[in-house]
N, C-alpha and C positions, 0 to 999 in steps of 0.2 A: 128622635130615635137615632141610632148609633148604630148605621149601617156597615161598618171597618167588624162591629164586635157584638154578633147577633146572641151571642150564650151572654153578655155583661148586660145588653139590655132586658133579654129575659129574665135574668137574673133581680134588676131591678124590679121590673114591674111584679114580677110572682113571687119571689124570695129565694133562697138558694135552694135547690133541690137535692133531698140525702142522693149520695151515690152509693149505686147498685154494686155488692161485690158478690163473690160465688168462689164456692172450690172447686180444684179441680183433683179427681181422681187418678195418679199416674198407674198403669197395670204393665207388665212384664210378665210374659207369658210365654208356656213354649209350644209352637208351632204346632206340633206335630200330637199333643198328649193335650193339649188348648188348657194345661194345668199351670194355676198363677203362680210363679216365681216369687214376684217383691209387687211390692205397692210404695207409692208415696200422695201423701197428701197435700197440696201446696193451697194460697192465696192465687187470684187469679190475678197477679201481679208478677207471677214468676214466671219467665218463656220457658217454655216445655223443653226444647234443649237443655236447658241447664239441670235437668233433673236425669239422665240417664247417668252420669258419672253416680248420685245413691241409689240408683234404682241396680245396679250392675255389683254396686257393693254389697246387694242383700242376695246375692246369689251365690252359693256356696259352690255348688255344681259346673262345671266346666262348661263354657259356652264358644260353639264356633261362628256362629256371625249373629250379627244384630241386625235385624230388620225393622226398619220404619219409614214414615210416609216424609215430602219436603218438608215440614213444620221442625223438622229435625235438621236438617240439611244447612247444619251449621260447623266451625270447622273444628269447635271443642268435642263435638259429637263424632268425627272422624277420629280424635285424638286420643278419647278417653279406651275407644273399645283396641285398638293401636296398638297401646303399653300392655294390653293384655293379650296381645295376639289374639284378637275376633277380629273378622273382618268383618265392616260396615256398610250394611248394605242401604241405600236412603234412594225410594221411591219419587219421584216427583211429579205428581199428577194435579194441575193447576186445573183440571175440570171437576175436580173432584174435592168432599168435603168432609171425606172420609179420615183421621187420623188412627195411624195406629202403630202399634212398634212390640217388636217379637222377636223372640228368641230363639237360636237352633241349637241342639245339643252336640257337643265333639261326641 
């Protein structure tokens, strides 16, 4: 047994196991009317940050802050809503399992 590499022994003795993927559903929505703005759909390979720069391009309507939970709280995500003048708003609650991110209308 190959205690340094417990997944290469497993792998040995069972055979490789398919890997599980999933999508994930991005939603943009506005606060206050809880009507969907934009959608995207990604591979569950893509970190959620990186999807509000298209999720902000499918909005036509003027938007003054962006709100979302730490999953977000990354610093392309401060940047992108920036150039647009929104200001970013990014919750960070580590008790909590909750994601989510919304929009507030000018």
């Amino acid at each position: 047994m190959n205690h340094r590499n417990p997944a290469r022994w497993k792998a040995r003795q069972h055979g490789l196991s398919k890997r599980c993927s999933w999508r994930k559903v991005h939603l943009a929505y506005d606060e206050s009317t809880h009507q969907i703005l934009a959608m995207s759909l990604t591979n569950n390979d893509i970190d959620d940050a990186s999807i509000l720069e298209p999720l902000l391009e499918q909005i036509p309507l003027p938007i003054a802050k962006v709100a979302a939970d730490g999953v977000y709280d990354r610093q392309k995500v401060y940047d992108s809503p920036q150039k647009r003048q929104i200001q970013a708003l990014i919750f960070i609650k580590h008790d909590s399992s909750e994601h989510y991110c919304c929009f507030y209308r000018q």
